[in-house]
C-alpha positions, 0 to 999 in steps of 0.5 A: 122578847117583845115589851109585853113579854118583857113586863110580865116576866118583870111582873112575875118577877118582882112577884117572887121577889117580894115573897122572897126578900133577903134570897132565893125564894128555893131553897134548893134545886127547884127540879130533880138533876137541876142545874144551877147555872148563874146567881144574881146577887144572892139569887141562883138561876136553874137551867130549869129556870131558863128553860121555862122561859124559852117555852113561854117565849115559844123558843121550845115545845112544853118538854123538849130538851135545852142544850145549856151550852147552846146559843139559844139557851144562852141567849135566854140565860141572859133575858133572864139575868135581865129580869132577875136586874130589872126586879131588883132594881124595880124592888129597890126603887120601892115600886112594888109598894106601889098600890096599883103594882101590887094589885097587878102583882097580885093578879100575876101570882093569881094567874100564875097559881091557878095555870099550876093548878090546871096543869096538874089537873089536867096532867092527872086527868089526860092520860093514855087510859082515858084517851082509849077509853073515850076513842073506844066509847066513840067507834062503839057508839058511831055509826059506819057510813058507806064510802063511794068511788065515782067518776063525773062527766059534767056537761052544760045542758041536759041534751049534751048529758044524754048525748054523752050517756048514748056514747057510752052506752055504746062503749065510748071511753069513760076517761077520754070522754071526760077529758074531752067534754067535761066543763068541771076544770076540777076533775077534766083532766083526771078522767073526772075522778071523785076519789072516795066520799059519803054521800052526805057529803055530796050535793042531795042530788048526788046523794039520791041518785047513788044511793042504790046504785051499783058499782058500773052502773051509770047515773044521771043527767044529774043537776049539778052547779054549773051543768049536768053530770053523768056519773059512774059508780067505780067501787063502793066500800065500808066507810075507814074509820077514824084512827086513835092517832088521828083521833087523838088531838081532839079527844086530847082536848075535850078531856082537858076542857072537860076537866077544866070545866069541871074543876071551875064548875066544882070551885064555884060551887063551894065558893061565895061569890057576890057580883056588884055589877049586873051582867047588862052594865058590865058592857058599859062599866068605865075603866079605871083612870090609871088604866090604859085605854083598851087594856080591860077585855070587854066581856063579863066576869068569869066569862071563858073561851067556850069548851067542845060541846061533845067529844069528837066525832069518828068523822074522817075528815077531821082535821089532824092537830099537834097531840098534846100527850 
């Protein structure tokens, strides 16, 4: 656990114990089938407890399984027995009457309800209905390209292109030739294979040249990065679109800023906030004497990490991610 961890567990800590004072702020078993698996003074530790913990240090995923007779769940067990002593000790020293320590305290128990809140927002929001639901919107409104399979012989000028398009007129391997006289180190040696594109996502001279072209016809001299190339059209296909699974990370994280934004969007509109700071000063605003330098971000209040500006697109290429649901 690094020290910055380490503080705002102590934080969050000292937090409860200052709602809870004289127990337990439970009153009972915090989860379903919980377990309690220690007590520090007249406070009892759940295993739900050390779990949480093992997520916040990334030890486990959000929902994976942890063993309590495993090392791992021990060794945890144990940074938060620590905690629990560190509170304690902090609370009896009387430093949570400290005014700046309750201010972060505050701001701890602030942070600490309003991920709650998100949670089980997002939680309600982000469901298997919703998924499909916006997956089947997407292929009903995209647009299916046209997918090419292509072969390229690239040479260095134009007059060795055309020599190279008389040989193969005259019936002159494709494969061999390109591994011959190809300069393109890329696709020299697999017979100058392309594999499967769009012609968007080729170079506009490609693009022009393929547009109409046939499979087994043989295009170009074509002005290429580095040369000329002469092209074969090898087949021509509907362009695959995406799968939901493939799909399923990025619409997974649209709906969750979706319904962020919403939600803040929603709670600032019935809010009275009063900025009494301009938007220009806030680049320049001193920070407070107690605080450490660099420790305030220099952004605007109420500033947030920008949401997707759309749902995702049916693109193919789109990257895979770990799904959240």
């Amino acid at each position: 656990m690094t020290l910055k961890t380490l503080a705002v567990s102590l934080l969050l800590a000292l937090c409860l114990s200052a709602c809870g004072r004289g127990g337990s702020v439970f009153q009972g078993k915090p989860e379903a089938g919980d377990t309690a698996v220690a007590r520090v003074g007249g406070d009892t530790i759940w295993a739900s407890d050390v779990k949480r913990e093992a997520v916040a240090q990334g030890l486990i995923g959000e929902g994976e399984p942890l063993d309590v007779s495993s090392d791992q769940f021990h060794r945890t067990l144990d940074q938060v027995i620590d905690q629990k002593l560190l509170a304690a000790e902090a609370a009896r020293q009387r430093l949570d009457k400290d005014p700046v320590v309750r201010r972060r305290l505050q701001a701890a128990h602030d942070k600490l309800l309003g991920d709650v809140l998100v949670e089980s927002v997002v939680d309600k929001a982000v469901n298997e209905n919703a998924i499909h639901a916006l997956y089947d919107e997407q292929q009903r409104l995209s647009k299916t390209a046209e997918e090419i399979h292509a072969r390229q012989i690239v040479a260095p000028s134009e007059e060795d292109a055309n020599g190279i398009k008389k040989l193969l007129a005259a019936g002159a391997n494709f494969d061999a030739l390109a591994m011959q006289r190809s300069t393109d180190a890329a696709t020299r040696f697999n017979g100058g294979d392309l594999g499967y594109f769009t012609l968007d996502a080729m170079p506009e001279g490609y693009g022009a040249a393929l547009k109409t072209a046939k499979i087994g016809d043989i295009v170009g001299p074509l002005k290429v990065d580095g040369g000329f190339a002469i092209v074969r059209v090898e087949d021509r296909r509907p362009e695959k679109p995406i799968s939901l699974e493939e799909a399923r990370p990025q619409i997974v994280r649209f709906l969750t800023y979706d319904e962020i934004r919403t939600l803040l969007s929603k709670l600032r509109a019935g809010a009275k906030v009063q900025m009494l700071i301009s938007a220009n000063n806030a680049e320049g605003a001193p920070e407070p004497a107690s605080a450490p330098p660099g420790s305030f971000p220099k952004t605007k209040p109420g500033d947030a990490a920008p949401p997707p500006q759309g749902p995702p697109t049916a693109s193919p290429a789109a990257p895979p991610e770990t799904a959240k649901k």
